[in-house]
C-alpha positions as CSV (number, residue, x, y, z in Angstrom):
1,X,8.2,16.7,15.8
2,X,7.9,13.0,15.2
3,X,10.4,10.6,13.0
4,X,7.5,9.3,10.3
5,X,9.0,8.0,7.5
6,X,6.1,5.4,6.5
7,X,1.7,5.8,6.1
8,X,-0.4,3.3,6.5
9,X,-4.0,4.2,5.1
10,X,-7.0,2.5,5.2
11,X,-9.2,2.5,2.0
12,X,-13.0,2.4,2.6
13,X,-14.1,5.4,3.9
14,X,-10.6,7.2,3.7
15,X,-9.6,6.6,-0.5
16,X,-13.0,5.0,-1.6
17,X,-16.7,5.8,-0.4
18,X,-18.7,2.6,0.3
19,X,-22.2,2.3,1.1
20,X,-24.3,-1.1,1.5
21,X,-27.7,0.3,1.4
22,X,-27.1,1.3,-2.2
23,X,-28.5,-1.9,-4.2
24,X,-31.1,-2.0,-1.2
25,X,-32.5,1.4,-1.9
26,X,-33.3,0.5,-5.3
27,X,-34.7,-3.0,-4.2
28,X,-37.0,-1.4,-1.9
29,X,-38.0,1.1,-4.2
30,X,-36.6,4.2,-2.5
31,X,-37.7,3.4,0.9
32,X,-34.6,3.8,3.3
33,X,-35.7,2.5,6.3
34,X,-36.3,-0.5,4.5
35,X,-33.4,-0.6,3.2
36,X,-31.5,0.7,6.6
37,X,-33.9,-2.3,8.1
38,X,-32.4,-4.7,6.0
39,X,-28.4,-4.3,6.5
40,X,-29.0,-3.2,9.8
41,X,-30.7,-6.9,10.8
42,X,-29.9,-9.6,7.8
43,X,-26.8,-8.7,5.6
44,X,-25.2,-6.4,8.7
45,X,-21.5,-5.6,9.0
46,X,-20.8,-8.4,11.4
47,X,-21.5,-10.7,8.5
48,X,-19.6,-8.6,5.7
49,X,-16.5,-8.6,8.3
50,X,-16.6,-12.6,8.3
51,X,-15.9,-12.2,4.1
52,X,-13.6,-9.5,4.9
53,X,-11.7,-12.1,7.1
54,X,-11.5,-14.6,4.5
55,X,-15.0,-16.0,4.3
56,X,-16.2,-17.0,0.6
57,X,-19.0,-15.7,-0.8
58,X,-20.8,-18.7,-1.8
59,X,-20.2,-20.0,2.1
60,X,-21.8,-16.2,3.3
61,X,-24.2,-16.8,1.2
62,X,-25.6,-19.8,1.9
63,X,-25.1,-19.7,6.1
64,X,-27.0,-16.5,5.9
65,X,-30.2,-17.8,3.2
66,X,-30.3,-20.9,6.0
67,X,-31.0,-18.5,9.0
68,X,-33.4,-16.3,6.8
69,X,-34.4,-18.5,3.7
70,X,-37.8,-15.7,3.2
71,X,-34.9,-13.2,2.3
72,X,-32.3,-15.4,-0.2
73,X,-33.4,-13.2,-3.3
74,X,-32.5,-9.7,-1.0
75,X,-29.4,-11.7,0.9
76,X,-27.9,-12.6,-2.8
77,X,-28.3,-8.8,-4.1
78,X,-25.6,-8.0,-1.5
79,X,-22.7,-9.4,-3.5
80,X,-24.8,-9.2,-6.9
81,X,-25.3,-5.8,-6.8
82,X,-21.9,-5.1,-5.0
83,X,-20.1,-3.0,-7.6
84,X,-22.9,-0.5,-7.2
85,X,-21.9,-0.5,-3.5
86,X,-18.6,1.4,-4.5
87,X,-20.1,5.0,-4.9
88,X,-16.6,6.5,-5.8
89,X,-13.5,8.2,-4.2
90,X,-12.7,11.1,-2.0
91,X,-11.1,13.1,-3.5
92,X,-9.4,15.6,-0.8
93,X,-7.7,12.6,0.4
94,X,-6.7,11.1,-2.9
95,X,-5.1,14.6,-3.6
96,X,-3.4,14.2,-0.1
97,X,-2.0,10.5,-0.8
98,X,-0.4,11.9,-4.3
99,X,1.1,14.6,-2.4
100,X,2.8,12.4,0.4
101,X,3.7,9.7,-2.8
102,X,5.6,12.6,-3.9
103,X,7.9,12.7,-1.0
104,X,11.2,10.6,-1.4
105,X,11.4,10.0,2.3
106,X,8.3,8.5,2.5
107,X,6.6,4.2,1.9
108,X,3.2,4.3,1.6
109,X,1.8,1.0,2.4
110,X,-2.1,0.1,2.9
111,X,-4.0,-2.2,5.6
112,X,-7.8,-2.8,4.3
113,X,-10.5,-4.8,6.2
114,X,-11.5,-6.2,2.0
115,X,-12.9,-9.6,1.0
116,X,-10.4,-11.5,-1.3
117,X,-13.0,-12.3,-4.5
118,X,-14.3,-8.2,-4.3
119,X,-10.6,-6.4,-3.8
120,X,-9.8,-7.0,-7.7
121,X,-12.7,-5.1,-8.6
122,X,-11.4,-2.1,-7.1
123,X,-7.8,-2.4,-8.0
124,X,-9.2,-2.6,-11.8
125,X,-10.9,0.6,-10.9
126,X,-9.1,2.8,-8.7
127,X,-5.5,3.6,-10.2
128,X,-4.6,5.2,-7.4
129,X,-4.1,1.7,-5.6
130,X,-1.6,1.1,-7.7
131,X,0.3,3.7,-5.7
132,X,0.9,1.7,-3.1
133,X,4.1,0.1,-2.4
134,X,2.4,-2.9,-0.9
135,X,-1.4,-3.5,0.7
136,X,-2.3,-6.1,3.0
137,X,-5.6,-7.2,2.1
138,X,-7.5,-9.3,5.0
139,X,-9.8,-11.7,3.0
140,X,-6.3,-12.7,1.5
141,X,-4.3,-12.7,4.4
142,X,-7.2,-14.1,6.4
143,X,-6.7,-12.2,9.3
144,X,-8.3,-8.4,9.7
145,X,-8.7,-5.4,11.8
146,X,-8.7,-4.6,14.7
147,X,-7.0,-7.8,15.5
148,X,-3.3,-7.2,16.4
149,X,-2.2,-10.1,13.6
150,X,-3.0,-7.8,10.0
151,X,-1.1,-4.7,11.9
152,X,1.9,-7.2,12.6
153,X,1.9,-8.7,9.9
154,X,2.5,-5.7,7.9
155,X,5.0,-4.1,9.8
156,X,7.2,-7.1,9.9
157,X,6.8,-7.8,6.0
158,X,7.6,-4.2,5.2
159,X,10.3,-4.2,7.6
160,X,8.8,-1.2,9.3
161,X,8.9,0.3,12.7
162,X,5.8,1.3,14.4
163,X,7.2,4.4,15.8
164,X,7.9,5.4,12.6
165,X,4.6,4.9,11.3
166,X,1.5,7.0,11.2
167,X,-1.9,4.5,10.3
168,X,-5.3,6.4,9.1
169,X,-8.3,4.4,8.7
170,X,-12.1,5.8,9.6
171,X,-12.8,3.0,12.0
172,X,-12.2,4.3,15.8
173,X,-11.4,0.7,16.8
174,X,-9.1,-0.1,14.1
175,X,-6.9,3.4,15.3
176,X,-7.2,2.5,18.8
177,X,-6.0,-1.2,17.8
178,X,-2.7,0.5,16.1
179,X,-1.9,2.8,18.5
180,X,-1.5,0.0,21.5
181,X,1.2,-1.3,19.0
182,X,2.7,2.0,19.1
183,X,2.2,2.9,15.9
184,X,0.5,6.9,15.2
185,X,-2.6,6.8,14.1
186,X,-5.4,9.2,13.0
187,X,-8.7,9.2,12.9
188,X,-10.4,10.2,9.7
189,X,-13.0,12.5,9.7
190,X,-12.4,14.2,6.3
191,X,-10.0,15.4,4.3
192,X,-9.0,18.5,6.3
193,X,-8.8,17.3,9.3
194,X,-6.6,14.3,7.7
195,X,-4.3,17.4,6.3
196,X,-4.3,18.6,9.8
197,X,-3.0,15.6,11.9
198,X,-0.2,15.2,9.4
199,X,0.9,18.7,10.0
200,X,0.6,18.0,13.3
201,X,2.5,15.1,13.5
202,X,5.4,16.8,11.4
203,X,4.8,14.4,8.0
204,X,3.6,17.2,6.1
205,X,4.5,21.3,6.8
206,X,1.5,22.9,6.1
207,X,-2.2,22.9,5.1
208,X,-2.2,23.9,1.7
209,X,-3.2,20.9,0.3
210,X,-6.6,20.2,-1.5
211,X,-9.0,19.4,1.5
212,X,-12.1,19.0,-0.6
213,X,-14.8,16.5,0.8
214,X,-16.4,15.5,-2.3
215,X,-15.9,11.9,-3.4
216,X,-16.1,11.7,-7.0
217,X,-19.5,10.1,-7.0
218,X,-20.9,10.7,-3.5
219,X,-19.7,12.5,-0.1
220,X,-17.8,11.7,2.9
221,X,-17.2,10.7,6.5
222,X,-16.5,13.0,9.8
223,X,-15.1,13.6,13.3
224,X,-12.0,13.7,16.2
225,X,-8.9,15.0,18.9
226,X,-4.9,14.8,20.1
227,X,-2.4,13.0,22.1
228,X,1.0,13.7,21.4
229,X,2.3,10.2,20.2
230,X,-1.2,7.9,19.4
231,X,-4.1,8.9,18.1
232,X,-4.6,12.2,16.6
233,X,-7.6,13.3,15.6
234,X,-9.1,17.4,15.3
């Protein structure tokens, strides 16, 4: 049984279903490995994480229409069309986070890998990120995961022990990142699994919360495993 008294959750992919190839799909008229093509080898995730580190837009933007200037109409869809990109939330996990907000004992905290001029967006949408007792958000903070700065940063401005912690987030290489700190961590897969781990790591006491996949728009992620005090996954 493990002293937790604090979660730290990722949101994209945990709370919120993203997907880039949305605005692309209807740009190439349905065609998906167009559209996979496209994010896969011009707008990929290596260049979304630069924004997500603190990057502006208009500077993304304009490095990226310099090394592909045939594509600057496609290349400025990505952040024109970006709302679309948010496809809605799960909802198994939602239901989850209310549950452990309920819990006295409990500080719920966030850690998201979210550029600084998108992240309004989805606090005006999402009330449940009001919730939160505090989120680091990298484009603000200019620093991201998996680097050890964002995870440090939060636990000493929360004043919270990493022993004490348990950090989910979707991405294997941001859990791996907060487990060398010492802080639990899961790896979400979905909802049930997520219900799962916490039993497992003694935050919650059973699995009778709502584990449904569905996101309220779209669908969800999947797969993982154990070690006593790291990462726990199912």
């Amino acid at each position: 049984m493990q002293n937790i008294n604090t979660i730290l959750f990722d949101l994209g992919g945990v709370l919120i279903s993203w997907d880039p190839i949305i605005p692309y799909l209807k740009a190439f008229n349905g065609d998906e490995e167009k559209a996979r093509w496209f994010i896969d080898h011009i707008c990929t995730m290596d260049w979304n994480e630069e924004q997500d580190g603190g990057r502006t837009i208009a500077e993304a933007n304009r490095t990226k229409i310099a090394e592909h200037p045939e594509h600057e109409e496609l290349i400025r869809l990505y952040y024109g069309e970006w709302e679309t990109m948010l496809t809605g939330t799960i909802e198994g996990t939602v239901e989850i986070f209310r549950q452990l907000k309920a819990k006295p004992e409990l500080r719920i905290y966030a850690i998201t890998n979210w550029s600084a001029e998108t992240f309004p967006v989805a606090r005006s949408r999402y009330d449940f990120l009001q919730w939160f007792e505090g989120i680091s958000v990298s484009g603000e903070l200019k620093m991201r995961k998996p680097f050890p700065e964002i995870y440090e940063y939060t636990l000493q401005k929360y004043n919270i022990r990493p022993e004490e912690a348990v950090f989910i987030d979707d991405n294997l290489r941001n859990v791996e990142a907060a487990s060398a700190l010492n802080i639990h961590a899961i790896h979400f897969q979905n909802p049930k699994q997520l219900s799962a781990a916490l039993v497992q790591l003694g935050v919650t006491t059973s699995t009778s919360t709502s584990t449904s996949t569905s996101t309220s728009n779209s669908t969800s992620t999947s797969n993982s495993k154990t070690d006593n005090n790291k990462t726990v996954q199912q």
